[in-house]
N, C-alpha and C positions, 0 to 999 in steps of 0.2 A: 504494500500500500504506500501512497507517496509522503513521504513527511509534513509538507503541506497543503494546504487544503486548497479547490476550486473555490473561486469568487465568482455566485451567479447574480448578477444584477437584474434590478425589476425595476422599470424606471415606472413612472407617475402616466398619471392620467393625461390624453393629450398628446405624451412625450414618446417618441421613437429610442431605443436602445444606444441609437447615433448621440446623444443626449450625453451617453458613459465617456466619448471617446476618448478625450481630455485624462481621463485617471487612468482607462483601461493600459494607454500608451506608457502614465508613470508606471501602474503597479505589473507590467511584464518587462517595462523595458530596463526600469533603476534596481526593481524588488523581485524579478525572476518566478514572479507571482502569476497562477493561469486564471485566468478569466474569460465566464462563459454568459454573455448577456439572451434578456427574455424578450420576446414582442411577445404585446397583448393583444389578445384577438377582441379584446372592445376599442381597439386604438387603430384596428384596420378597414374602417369603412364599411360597417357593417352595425349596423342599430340593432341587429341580434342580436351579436355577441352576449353573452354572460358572462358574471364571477366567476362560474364553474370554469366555462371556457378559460379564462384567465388563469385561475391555478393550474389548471390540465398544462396550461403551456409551461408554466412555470416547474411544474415536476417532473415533466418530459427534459427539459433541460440538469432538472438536480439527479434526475436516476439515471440520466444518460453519466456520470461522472460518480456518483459513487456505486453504481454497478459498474466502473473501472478501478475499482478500490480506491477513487478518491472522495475524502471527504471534503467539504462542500462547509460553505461560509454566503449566507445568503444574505445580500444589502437591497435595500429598497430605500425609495423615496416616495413619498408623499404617499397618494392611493397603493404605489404600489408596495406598500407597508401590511396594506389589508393582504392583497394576494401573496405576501412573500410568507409572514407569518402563518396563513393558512397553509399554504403548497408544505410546508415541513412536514406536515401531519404523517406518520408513519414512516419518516425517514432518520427521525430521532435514536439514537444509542439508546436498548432497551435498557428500563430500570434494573435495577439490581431484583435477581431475581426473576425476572421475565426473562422466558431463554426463547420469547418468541416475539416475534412484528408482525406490526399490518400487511408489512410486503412480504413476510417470508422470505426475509432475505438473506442469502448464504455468508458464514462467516468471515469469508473475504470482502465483503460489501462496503464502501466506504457511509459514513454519516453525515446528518447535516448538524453539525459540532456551535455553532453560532448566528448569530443575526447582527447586524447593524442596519439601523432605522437611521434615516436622514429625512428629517423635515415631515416625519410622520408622526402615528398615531400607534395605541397599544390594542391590536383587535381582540375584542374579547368574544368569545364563541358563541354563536348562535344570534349575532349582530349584524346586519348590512352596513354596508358604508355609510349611508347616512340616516342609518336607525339611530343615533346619539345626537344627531341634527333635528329630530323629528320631522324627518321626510322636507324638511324648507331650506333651498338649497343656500349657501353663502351668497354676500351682494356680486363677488366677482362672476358669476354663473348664470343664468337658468336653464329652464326645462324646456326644451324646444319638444314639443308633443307630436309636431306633423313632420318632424324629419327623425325623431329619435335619439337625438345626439341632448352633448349636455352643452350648450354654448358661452363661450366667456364673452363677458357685457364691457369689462375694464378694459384697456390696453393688456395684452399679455407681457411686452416689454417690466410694465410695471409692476404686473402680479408673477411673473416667475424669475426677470434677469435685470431687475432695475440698477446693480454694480458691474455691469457685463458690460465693455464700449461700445458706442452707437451699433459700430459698421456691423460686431460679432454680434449685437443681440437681435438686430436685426436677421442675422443667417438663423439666431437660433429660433424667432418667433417663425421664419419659414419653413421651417422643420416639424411646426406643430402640426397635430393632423385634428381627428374628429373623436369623440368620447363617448359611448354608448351609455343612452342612460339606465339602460338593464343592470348593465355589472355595476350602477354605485346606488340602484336601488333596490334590488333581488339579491337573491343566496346568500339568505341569511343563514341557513341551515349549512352551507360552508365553510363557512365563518370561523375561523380556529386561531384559536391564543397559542399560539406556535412557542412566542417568549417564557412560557411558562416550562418552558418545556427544556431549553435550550439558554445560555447567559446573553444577554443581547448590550450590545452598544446603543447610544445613540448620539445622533449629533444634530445638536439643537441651531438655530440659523438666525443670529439678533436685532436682524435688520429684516426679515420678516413679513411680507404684506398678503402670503395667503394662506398661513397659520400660525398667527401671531405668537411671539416667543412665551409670553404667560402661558399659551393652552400647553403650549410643547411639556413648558416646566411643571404644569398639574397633570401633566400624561405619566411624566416620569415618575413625580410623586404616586399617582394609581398603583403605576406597574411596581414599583417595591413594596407598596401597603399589599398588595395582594401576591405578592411571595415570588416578584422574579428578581433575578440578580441584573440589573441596570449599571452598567458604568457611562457618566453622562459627560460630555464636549460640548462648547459653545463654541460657533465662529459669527465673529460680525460680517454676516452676508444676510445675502437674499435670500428666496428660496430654493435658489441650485448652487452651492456652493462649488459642485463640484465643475463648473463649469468658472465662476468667479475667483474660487480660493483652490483650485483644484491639486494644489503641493500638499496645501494645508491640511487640506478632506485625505489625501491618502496618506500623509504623516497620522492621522487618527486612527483609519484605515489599516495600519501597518500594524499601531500598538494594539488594536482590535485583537488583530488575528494573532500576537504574540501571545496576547491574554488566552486565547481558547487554546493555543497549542501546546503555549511554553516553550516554543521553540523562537530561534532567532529567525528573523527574515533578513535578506540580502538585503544591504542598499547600497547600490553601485550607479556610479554616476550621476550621483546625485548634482545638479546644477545650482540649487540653492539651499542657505539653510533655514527652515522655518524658524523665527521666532517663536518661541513657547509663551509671549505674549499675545501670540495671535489666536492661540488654544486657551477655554476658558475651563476651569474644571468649575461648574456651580455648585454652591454647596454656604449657606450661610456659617458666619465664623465670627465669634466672640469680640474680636478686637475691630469689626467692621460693622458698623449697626445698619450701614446702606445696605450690605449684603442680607440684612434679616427681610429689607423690604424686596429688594431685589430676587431672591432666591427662595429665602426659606418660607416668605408666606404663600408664593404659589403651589409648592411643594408642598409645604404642609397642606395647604386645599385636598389636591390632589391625594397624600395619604387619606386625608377625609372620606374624600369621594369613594376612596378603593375600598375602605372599610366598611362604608354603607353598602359596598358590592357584595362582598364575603357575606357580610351580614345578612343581606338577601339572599343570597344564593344558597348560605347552609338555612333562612328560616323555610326555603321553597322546597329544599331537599328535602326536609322533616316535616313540612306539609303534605307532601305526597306520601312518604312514609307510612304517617299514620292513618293515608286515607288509602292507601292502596292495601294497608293492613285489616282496616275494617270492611 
């Protein structure tokens, strides 16, 4: 099996895979790192499409790589957070104890060992995309009912690459394609908290205008109230860093994958060197009281929010219980 792991990427709603190329380039060419990206089948022109469809693509890409015995490190951005988290399902290292998987898959198989989220969200199982919206989509969007798709109202320059130079954000707003609104309003029942499963990264984006940095920092807060291992990164960008700060995103990127392997990764030729002031760890701290409003109160939200989750979820568990009992 290979020491290191595959990088499969799931870009965002909207977004073509062409979207990674910028880090794909650093993380094979400085880091020696293989990377295998996803197209969504609701991003191809097709008002069909489904979630389902989505994951289906995206695990087509992770079993095609760890049924080579490699294991597999899956990054998402934005929506495509919901489909990356969900696609792990069954690709997971069994528990201790379980000497069997969903896939039945042979003891040479490689695993999907980690997650980093970029500019996303924490999917919690048996949720659609915009079931935590309550089906009303944000101002940058709506529902376009006679053609299908989900259409952005704002500039997209503004709502995905507003730190990207004219001439580049321009290439990249012409790259955007069309977004089916099936996959961000159905398959809920797909829906799989993957991070629960798996340690996940994430990297939060502080300049932000189409998932503002508070929701990010009470995403994170949930995700550790309810029992995942989160290690969290700030960079001040928009919302594709990896396009804006793209050294920066794969210097995260690198420590990411050090953390789930314990292994060192290559960095050869490297052309610059990030500043570790450009990397935020958030985290409220005693001798900074800015940082309790900056950090710790949206966090702490967020553990809020996640505890009222557990709390419902074991009182619904024990509701059925005792009714499926009588």
């Amino acid at each position: 099996m290979s020491d290191l792991p595959t990088l499969v990427l799931v870009p965002g709603s909207w977004h073509q895979p062409v979207c990674y190329d910028k880090i794909v380039k650093l993380l094979q060419d400085q880091h020696k790192l293989r990377c295998a990206t996803v197209t969504l089948p609701s991003t191809l022109h097709n008002p069909a499409a489904t979630f389902k469809d989505d994951i289906d693509a995206a695990q087509n890409v992770i079993s095609n790589e760890t049924s080579q015995g490699r294991n597999v490190v899956v990054v998402a951005h934005s929506y495509g957070g919901m489909v990356g988290n969900s696609a792990v399902k069954g690709f997971t290292r069994p528990q201790s104890g379980d000497l069997s998987t969903t896939q039945d898959q042979p003891q040479s198989t490689g695993y999907v060992i980690g997650i980093i989220l970029i500019a996303s969200g924490f999917t919690l199982t048996g949720l659609a995309f915009m079931d935590p919206f309550l089906g009303h989509p944000p101002p940058a969007w709506h529902v376009n009912k006679e053609t299908g798709y989900a259409d952005i109202v704002i500039p997209p320059r503004e709502l995905f690459y507003h730190d990207v130079p004219d001439d580049e954000a321009e290439f990249w707003v012409s790259k955007l394609t069309t977004q089916s609104l099936k996959a961000l309003f159905e398959g809920a029942e797909y829906a799989y908290a993957g991070w629960q499963d798996v340690p996940a990264w994430y990297i939060g984006t502080v300049e932000d205008r189409g998932l503002p940095v508070l929701a990010q920092r009470m995403n994170v807060g949930m995700a550790r109230e309810m029992g995942g291992s989160v290690e969290h990164r700030e960079l001040q960008t928009s919302h594709s860093p990896f396009l804006s700060q793209p050294e920066a995103t794969v210097k995260i990127m690198v420590e990411a994958v050090e953390s789930f392997t314990g292994l060192s990764v290559v960095r050869e030729l490297e052309a610059t060197d990030i500043p570790r002031a450009l990397i935020t760890v958030p985290g409220a701290r005693l001798w900074q009281p800015f940082s309790w409003l900056k950090f710790g109160l949206p966090l702490a939200f967020g553990h809020f929010v996640g505890r009222g989750i557990v709390i419902f979820g074991w009182g619904r568990r024990t509701w059925r219980s005792i009714f499926s009992s009588n």
